[in-house]
KOLVO-772518 format. One line per 2 residues: number of its first residue (from 0); their letters; for each residue x, y, z of C-alpha. Coordinates in nm, 4 decimals. Layout:
# KOLVO-772518
NUM = A = X,Y,Z  ... $
//
This chain:
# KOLVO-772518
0 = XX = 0.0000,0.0000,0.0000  0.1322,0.3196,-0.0988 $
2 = XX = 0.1860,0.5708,0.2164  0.0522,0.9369,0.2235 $
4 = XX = 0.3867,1.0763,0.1300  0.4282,0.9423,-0.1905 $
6 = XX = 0.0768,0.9587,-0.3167  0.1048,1.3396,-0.2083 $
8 = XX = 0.4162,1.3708,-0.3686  0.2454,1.2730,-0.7132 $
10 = XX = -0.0203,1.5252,-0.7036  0.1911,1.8041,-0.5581 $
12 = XX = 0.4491,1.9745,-0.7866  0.8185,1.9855,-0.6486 $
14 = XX = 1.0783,2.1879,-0.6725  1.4450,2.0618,-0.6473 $
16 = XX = 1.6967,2.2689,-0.8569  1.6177,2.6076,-0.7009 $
18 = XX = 1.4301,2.7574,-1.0026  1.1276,2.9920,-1.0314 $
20 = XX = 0.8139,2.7693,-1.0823  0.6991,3.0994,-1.2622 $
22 = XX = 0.5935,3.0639,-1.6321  0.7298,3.1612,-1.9336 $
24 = XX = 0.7514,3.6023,-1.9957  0.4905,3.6376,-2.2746 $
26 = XX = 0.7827,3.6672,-2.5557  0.9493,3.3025,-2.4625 $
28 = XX = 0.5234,3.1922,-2.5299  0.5778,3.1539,-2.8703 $
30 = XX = 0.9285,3.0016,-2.8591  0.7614,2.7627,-2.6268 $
32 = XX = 0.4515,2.6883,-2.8051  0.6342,2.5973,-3.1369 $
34 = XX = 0.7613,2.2666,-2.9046  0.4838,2.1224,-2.7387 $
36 = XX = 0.2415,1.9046,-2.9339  -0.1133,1.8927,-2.8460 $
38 = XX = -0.2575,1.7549,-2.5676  -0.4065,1.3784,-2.6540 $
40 = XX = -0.7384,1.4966,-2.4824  -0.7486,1.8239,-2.6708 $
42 = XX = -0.9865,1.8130,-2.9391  -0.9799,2.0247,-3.3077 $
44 = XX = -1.1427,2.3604,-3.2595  -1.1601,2.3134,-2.8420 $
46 = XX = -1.0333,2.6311,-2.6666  -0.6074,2.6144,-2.6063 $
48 = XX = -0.4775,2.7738,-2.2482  -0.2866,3.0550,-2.4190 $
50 = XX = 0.0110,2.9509,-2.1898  0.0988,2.5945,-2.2254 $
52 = XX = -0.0825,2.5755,-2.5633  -0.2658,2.2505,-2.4552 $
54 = XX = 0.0198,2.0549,-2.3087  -0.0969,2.0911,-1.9645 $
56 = XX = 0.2749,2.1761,-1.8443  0.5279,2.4720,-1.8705 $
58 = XX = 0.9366,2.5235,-1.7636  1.0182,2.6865,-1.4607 $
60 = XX = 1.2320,3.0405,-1.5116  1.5423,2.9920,-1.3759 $
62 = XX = 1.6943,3.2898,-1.1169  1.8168,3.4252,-1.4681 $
64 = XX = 1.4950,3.4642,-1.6215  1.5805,3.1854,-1.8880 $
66 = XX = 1.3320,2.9237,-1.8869  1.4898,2.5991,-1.7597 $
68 = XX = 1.4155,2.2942,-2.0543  1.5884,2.0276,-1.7569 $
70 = XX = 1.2624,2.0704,-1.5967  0.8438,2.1030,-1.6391 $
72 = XX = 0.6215,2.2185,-1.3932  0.1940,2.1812,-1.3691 $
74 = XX = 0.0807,2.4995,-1.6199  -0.2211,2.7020,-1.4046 $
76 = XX = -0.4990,2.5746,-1.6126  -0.4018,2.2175,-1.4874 $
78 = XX = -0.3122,2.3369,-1.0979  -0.6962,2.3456,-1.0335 $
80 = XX = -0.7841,2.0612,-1.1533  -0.4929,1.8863,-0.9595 $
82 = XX = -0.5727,2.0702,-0.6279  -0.9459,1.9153,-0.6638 $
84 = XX = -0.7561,1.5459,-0.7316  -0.5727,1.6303,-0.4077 $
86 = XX = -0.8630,1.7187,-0.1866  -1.0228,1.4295,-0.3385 $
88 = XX = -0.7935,1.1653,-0.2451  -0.7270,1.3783,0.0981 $
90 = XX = -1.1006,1.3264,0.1577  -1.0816,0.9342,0.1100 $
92 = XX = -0.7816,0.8879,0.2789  -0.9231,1.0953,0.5918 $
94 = XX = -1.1705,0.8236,0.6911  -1.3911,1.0787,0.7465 $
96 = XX = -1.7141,0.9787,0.5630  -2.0115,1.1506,0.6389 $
98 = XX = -1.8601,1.3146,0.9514  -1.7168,1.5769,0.6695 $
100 = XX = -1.9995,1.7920,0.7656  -1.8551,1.8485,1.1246 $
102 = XX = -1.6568,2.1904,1.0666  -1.6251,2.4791,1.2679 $
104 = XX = -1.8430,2.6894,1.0278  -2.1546,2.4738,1.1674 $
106 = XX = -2.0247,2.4649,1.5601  -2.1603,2.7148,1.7745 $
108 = XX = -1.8680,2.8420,1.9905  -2.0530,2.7878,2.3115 $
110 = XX = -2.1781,2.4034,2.2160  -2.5209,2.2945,2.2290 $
112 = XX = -2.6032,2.2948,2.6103  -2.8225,2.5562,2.7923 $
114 = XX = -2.6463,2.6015,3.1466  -2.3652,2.8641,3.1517 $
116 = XX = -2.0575,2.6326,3.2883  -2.0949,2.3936,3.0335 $
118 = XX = -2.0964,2.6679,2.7582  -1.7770,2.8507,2.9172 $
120 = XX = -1.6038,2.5106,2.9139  -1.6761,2.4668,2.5884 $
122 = XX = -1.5687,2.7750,2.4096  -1.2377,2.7004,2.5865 $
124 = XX = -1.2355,2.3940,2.4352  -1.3514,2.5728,2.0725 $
126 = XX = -1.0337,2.7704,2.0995  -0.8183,2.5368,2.1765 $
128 = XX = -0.9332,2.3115,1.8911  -0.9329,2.6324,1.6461 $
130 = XX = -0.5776,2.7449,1.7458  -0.4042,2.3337,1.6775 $
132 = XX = -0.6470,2.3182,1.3673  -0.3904,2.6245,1.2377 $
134 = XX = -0.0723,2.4468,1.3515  -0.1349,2.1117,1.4896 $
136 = XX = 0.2062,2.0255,1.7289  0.1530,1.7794,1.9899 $
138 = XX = -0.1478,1.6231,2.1430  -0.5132,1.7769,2.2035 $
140 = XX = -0.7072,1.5467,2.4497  -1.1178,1.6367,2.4738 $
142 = XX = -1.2555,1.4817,2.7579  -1.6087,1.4899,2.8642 $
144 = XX = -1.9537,1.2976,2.8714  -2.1372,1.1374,2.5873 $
146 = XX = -2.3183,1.4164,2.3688  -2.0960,1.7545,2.4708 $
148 = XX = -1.9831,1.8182,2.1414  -1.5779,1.6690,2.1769 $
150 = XX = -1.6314,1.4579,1.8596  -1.7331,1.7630,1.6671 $
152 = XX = -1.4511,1.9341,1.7702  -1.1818,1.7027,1.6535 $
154 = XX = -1.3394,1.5988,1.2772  -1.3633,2.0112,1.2848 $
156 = XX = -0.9805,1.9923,1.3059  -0.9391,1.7878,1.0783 $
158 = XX = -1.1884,1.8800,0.8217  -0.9854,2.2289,0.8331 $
160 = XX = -0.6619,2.0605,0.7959  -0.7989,1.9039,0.4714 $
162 = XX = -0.9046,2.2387,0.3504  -0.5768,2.3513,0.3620 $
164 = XX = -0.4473,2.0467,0.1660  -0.2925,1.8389,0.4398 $
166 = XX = -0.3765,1.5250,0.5282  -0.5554,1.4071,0.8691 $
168 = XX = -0.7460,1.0706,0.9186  -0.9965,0.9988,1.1453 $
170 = XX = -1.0897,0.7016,1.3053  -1.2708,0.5701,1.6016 $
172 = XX = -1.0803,0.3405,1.8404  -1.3779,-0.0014,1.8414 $
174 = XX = -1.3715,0.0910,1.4517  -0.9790,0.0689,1.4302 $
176 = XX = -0.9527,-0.2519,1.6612  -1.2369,-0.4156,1.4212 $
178 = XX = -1.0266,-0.3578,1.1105  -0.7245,-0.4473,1.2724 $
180 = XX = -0.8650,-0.8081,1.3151  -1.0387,-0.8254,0.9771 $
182 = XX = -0.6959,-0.7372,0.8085  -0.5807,-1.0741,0.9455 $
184 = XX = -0.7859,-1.2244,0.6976  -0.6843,-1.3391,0.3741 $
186 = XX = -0.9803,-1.1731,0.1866  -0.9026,-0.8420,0.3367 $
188 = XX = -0.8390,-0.5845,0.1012  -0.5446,-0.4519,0.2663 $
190 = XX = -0.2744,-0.6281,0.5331  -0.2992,-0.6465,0.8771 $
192 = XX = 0.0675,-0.4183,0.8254  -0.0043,-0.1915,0.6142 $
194 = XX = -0.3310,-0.0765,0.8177  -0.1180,-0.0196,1.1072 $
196 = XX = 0.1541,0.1217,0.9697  -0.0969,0.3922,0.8266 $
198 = XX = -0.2853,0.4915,1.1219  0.0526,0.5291,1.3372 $
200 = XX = 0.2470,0.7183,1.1211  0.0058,0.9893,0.9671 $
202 = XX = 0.0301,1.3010,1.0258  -0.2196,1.3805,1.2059 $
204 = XX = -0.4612,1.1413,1.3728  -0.8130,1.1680,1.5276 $
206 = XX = -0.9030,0.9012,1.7559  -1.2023,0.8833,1.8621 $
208 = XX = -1.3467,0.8046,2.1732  -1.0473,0.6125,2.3582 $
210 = XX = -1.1333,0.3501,2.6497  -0.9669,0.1359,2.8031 $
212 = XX = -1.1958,-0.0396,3.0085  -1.3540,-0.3871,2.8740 $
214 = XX = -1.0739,-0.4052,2.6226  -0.8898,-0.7298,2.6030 $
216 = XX = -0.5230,-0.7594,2.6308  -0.4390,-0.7438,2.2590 $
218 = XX = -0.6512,-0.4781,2.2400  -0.4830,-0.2700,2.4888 $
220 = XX = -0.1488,-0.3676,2.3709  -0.2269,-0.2521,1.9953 $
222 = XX = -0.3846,0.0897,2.1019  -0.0789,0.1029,2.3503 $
224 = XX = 0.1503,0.0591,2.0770  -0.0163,0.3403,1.8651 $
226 = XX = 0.0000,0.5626,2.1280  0.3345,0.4954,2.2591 $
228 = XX = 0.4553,0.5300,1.8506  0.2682,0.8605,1.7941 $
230 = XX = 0.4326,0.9632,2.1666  0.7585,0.9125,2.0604 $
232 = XX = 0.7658,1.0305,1.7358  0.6036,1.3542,1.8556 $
234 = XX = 0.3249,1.3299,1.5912  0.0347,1.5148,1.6183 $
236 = XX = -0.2619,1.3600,1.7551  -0.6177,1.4645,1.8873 $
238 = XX = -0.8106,1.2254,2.1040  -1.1324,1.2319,2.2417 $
240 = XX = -1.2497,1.0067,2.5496  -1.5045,1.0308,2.8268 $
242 = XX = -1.2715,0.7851,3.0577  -1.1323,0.9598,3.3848 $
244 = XX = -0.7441,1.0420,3.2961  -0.6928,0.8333,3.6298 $
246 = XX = -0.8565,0.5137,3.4654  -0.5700,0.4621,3.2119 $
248 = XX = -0.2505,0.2901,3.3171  0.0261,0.4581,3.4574 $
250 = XX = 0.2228,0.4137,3.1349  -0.0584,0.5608,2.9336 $
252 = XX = -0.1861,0.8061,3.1696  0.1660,0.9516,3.2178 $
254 = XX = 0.2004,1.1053,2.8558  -0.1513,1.1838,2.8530 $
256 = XX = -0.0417,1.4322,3.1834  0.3198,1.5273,2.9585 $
258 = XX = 0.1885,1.9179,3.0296  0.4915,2.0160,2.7517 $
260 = XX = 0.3452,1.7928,2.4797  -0.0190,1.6894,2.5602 $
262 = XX = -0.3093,1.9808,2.5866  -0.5804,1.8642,2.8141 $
264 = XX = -0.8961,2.0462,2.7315  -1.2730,1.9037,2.9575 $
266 = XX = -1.5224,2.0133,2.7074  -1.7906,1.9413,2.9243 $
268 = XX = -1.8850,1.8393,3.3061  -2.1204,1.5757,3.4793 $
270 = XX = -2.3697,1.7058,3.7351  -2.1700,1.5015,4.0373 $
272 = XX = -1.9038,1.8415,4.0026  -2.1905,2.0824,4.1246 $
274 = XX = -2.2862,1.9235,4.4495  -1.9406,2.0904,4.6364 $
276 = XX = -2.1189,2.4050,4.5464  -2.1243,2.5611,4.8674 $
278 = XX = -2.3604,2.8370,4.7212  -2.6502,2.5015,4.7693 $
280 = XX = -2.6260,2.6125,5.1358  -2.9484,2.8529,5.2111 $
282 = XX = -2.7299,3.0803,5.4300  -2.4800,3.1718,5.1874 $
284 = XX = -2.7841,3.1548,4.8845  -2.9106,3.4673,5.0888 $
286 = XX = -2.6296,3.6463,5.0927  -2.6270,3.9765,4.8499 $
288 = XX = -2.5642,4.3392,4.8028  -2.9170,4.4304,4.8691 $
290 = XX = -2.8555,4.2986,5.2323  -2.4980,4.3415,5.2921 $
292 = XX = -2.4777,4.6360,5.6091  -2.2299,4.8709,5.4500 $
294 = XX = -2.2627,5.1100,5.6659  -2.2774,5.0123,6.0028 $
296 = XX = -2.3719,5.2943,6.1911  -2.2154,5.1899,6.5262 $
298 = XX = -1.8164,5.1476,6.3935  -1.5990,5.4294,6.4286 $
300 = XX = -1.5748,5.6131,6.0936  -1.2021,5.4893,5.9472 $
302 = XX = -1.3507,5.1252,5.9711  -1.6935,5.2316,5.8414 $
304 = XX = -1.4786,5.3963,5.4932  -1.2873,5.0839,5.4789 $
306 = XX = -1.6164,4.8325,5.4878  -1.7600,5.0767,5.2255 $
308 = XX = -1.4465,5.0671,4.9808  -1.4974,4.7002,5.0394 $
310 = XX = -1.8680,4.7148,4.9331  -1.7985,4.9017,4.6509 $
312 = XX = -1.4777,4.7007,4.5202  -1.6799,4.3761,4.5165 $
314 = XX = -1.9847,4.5384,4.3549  -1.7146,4.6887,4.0654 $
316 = XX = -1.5779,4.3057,4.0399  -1.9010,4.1189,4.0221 $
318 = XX = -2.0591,4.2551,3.6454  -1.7078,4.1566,3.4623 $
320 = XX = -1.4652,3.9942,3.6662  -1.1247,4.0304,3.6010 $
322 = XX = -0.7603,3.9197,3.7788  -0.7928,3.8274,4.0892 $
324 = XX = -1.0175,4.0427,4.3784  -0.8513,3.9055,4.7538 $
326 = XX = -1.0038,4.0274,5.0817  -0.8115,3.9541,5.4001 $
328 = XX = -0.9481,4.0192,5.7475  -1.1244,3.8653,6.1107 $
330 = XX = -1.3856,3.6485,6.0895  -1.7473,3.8048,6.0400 $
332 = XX = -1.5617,4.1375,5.9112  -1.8104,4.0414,5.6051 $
334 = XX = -1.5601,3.9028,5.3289  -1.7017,3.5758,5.3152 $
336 = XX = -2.1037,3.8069,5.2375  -1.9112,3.9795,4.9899 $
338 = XX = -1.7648,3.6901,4.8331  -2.1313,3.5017,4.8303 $
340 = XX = -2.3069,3.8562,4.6962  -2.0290,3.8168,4.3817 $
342 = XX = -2.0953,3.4669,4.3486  -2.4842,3.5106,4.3323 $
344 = XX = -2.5249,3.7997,4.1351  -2.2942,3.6012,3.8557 $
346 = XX = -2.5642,3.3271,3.8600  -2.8662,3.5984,3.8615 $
348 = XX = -2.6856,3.6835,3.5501  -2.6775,3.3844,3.3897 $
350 = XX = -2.2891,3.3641,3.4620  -2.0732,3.0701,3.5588 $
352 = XX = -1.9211,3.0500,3.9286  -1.8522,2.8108,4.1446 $
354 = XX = -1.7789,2.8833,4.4955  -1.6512,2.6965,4.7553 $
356 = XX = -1.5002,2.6619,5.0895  -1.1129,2.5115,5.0983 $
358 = XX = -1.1417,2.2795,5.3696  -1.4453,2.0973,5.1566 $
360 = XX = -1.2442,2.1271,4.8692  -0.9439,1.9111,5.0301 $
362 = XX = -1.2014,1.7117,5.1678  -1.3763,1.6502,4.8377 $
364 = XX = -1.0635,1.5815,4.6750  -0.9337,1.3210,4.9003 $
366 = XX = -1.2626,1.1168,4.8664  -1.2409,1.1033,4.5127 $
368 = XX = -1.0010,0.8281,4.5799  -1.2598,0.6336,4.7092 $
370 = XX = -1.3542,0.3586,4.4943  -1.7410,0.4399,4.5135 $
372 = XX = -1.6872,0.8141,4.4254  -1.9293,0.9221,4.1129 $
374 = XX = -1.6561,1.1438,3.9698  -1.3067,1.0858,3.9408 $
376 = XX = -0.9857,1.3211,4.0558  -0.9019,1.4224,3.7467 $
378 = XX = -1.2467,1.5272,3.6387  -1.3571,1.6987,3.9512 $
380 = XX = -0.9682,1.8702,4.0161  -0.9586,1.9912,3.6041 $
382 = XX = -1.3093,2.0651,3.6565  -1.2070,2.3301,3.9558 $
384 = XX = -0.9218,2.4676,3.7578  -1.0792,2.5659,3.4544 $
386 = XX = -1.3682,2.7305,3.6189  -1.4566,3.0545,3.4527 $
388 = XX = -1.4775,3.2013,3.7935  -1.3498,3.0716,4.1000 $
390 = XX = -1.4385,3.1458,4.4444  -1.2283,3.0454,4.7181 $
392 = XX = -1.3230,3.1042,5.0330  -1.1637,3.0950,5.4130 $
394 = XX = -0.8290,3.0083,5.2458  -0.5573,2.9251,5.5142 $
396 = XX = -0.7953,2.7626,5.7218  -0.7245,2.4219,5.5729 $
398 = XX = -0.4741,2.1578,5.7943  -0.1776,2.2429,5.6491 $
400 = XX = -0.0532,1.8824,5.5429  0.2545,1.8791,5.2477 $
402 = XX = -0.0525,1.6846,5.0489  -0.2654,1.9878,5.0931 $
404 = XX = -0.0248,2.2459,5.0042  0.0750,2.0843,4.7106 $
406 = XX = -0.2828,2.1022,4.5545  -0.3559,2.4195,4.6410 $
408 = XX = -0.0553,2.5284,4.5252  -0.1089,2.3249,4.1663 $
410 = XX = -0.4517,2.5021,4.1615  -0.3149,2.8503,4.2490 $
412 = XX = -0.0554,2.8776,4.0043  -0.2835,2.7124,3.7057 $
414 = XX = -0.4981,2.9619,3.7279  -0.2254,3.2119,3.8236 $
416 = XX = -0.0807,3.1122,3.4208  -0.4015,3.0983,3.2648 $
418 = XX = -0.4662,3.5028,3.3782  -0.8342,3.3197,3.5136 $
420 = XX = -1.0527,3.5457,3.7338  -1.0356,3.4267,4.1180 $
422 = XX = -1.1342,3.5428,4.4267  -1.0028,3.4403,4.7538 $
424 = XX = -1.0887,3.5456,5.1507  -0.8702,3.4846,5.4135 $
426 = XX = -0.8400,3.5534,5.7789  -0.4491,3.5626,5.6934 $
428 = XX = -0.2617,3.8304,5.5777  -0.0051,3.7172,5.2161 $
430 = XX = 0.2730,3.7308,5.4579  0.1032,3.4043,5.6523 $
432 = XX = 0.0514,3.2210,5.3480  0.3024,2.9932,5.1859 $
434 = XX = 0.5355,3.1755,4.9681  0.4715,3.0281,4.6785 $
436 = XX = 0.1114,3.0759,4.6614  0.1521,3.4130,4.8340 $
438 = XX = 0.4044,3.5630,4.5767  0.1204,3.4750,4.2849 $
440 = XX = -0.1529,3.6362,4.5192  0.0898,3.9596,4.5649 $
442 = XX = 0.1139,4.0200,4.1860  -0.0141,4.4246,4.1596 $
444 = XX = -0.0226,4.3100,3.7629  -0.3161,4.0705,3.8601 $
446 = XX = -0.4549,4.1236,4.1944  -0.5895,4.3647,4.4194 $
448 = XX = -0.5312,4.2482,4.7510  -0.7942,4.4688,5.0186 $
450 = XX = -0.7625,4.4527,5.3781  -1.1294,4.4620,5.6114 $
452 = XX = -1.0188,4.6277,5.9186  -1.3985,4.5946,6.0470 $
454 = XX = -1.4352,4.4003,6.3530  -1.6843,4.0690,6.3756 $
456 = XX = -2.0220,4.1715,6.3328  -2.1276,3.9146,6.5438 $
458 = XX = -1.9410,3.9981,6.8276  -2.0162,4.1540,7.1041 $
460 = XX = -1.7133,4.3334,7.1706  -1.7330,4.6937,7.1056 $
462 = XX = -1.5173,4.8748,6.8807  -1.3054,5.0280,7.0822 $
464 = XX = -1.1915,4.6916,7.2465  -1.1075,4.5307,6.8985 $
466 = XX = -0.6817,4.5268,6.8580  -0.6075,4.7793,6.6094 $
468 = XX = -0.5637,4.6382,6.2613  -0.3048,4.7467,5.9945 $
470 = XX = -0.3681,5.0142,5.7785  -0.5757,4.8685,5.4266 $
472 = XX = -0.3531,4.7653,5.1529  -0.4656,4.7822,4.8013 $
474 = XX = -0.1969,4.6267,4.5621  -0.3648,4.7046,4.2489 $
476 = XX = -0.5464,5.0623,4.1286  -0.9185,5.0592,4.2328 $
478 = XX = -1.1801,5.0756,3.9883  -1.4231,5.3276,4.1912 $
//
């Protein structure tokens, strides 16, 4: 069977000595056209191309200007016609079928479901699949639930690659381990060799929906073999699976977590990621700017101008939320209303949020672990990451274990890289939070870090008897 390559090769004009593929200067046409015979198709009386006279080719113009006789090139009234041959034969090899009429002209950019999260996920996903569709390097992974729109995605890439004239080929991964056993047959149309060879050296390859699970052990060891190949000759390769990263093997789930070569994009969510919402709880549900005390009547007037800027800082972040908003201060100074009144007025809106509390985050994400768990560690920690908006709140409060650290600081400095809006509250100041995280929270470029030197509403200790707090600190320029 004749690779890609070479059949490419045939239908794409090459250049080798360095010439000009230009044609002939009108006053070599005639000199030219005295030499080549007519074309065996070309009828009497049918219409000539004026160029090539019928011959269907021309010579290149060397650097000189001189027309080069060593060598003939496709004339233009013949590159059309071998462009469409191309596209033709791209479009058979691709595999594609009837899942050519997946492009991104007919994809909405927010995918086909109603709820705002699983729209925001999905136009990440839509640019992500848009920007390797232009230069394909690496791997593109969509993961998500039957029917979220991942399988559109990839044929999109690689209906656009085909466009361009390059070659992609799709297949799905029961279709591929069905032909892979029929080629062992000796009516098969095409070896058991050749097949394989094909899928794990083209250029690009969509493979669709990849499981593991229920496989048998030559099954696994052939997709393992296509995927180790592709791996380590760094070809480019989208997948598409609705298996938890976790579920593969360490071998396989290892390059699928290769950050520097493998893009991991969750195109859409199950429900199971919603119930951590701690915005479920009716206390914090009631929690909004119409009720928020702003004033306070009874504080001494340098803390009742601080709650106000406050107030007014969170009401300026909630419409269009950008960088990162952190308020610091003593329990029941009212960052943790604040934080709730952004967090509902996004969903009054129509606007994706998810807020929660870090000690049930930790606590959530240790007991996906747990064998009877409805959603994995992967999905639900990816899930947090990539959240449009994410509110955490009492941050510092959590044990302090190296385990815990570690993930907070992996979700800090994701979203710390991918510029996401976050908001954080704290009862510590930065200088009581690990450096690492602390020195992302600090950055004036991105944050604006507000102290609440208001004492706890619901104590009863008056003003006067609170200990003095520092002076507020705002690390970026207010937008008042």
């Amino acid at each position: 069977m004749e690779s890609i390559d070479k059949v490419l090769k045939k239908l794409t004009p090459t250049n080798t000595s360095g010439a000009s593929t230009d044609t002939w200067s009108k006053d070599n046409l005639a000199c030219h056209s005295a030499r080549v015979s007519r074309s065996p198709e070309q009828s009497e009386g049918e219409e000539t191309c004026p160029i090539c006279k019928g011959a269907g080719f021309v010579h290149p113009l060397l650097d000189s200007g001189r027309p080069d006789f060593s060598r003939v090139v496709p004339c233009q009234c013949k590159r059309e016609e071998l462009q469409r041959e191309k596209f033709q034969y791209l479009q058979k090899y691709s595999n594609l079928g009837f899942l050519s009429r997946l492009t991104f002209d007919n994809l909405s950019p927010k995918g086909k479901r109603d709820d705002a999260i699983s729209q925001e996920h999905f136009a990440r996903g839509y640019q992500m699949a848009r920007a390797f569709a232009d230069n394909p390097k690496g791997w593109l992974v969509f993961f998500g639930p039957a029917g979220c729109g991942k399988t559109h995605l990839a044929c999109a890439i690689a209906n656009h690659r085909l466009n361009l004239g390059q070659p992609a080929f799709y297949i799905g991964v029961a279709d591929l381990l069905d032909h892979l056993r029929s080629a062992f047959s000796p009516t098969s149309d095409i070896t058991y060799d050749a097949l394989f060879e094909q899928v794990k050296n083209t250029p690009l390859l969509v493979l669709d929906d990849l499981s593991m699970e229920g496989t048998t052990l030559w099954a696994k060891e052939k997709l393992e073999q296509l995927l180790n190949h592709r791996f380590n000759a760094r070809l480019a390769t989208v997948i598409t699976t609705d298996l938890p990263l976790e579920k593969f093997d360490e071998r396989l789930g290892g390059r699928l977590r290769d950050s520097e070569f493998c893009q991991v994009c969750i195109v859409g969510q199950k429900s199971s990621l919603a119930c951590l919402d701690s915005l479920q709880l009716e206390l914090l549900r009631n929690m909004t700017f119409d009720n928020f005390d702003h004033k306070r009547l009874n504080l001494p007037l340098e803390q009742r101008q601080n709650l106000q800027q406050a107030f007014h800082i969170a009401v300026d972040f909630a419409p269009n939320p950008e960088g990162w908003l952190i308020f610091h201060g003593v329990n029941g100074c009212g960052k943790t209303h604040l934080a709730a009144a952004i967090a509902n007025y996004r969903l009054a809106q129509g606007k994706p949020v998810f807020f929660v509390v870090v000690p049930d985050l930790l606590d959530h994400l240790r007991s996906t672990f747990s064998p009877q768990s409805n959603i994995s560690y992967d999905e639900f920690f990816e899930g947090i990451k990539q959240c449009p908006l994410l509110i955490l709140d009492d941050f510092g409060e959590q044990s302090i274990t190296p385990w815990a650290q570690e993930k907070l600081y992996q979700l800090i400095n994701y979203r710390y890289n991918a510029r996401l809006p976050t908001m954080l509250t704290s009862c510590f100041s930065l200088d009581e939070i690990e450096p690492r995280i602390s020195s992302r929270m600090a950055d004036a470029r991105l944050s604006l870090v507000f102290n609440i030197i208001a004492p706890d509403y619901r104590s009863d200790v008056r003003p006067s008897q609170m200990a003095k707090r520092p002076e507020p600190r705002i690390t970026r320029r207010q937008r008042l």
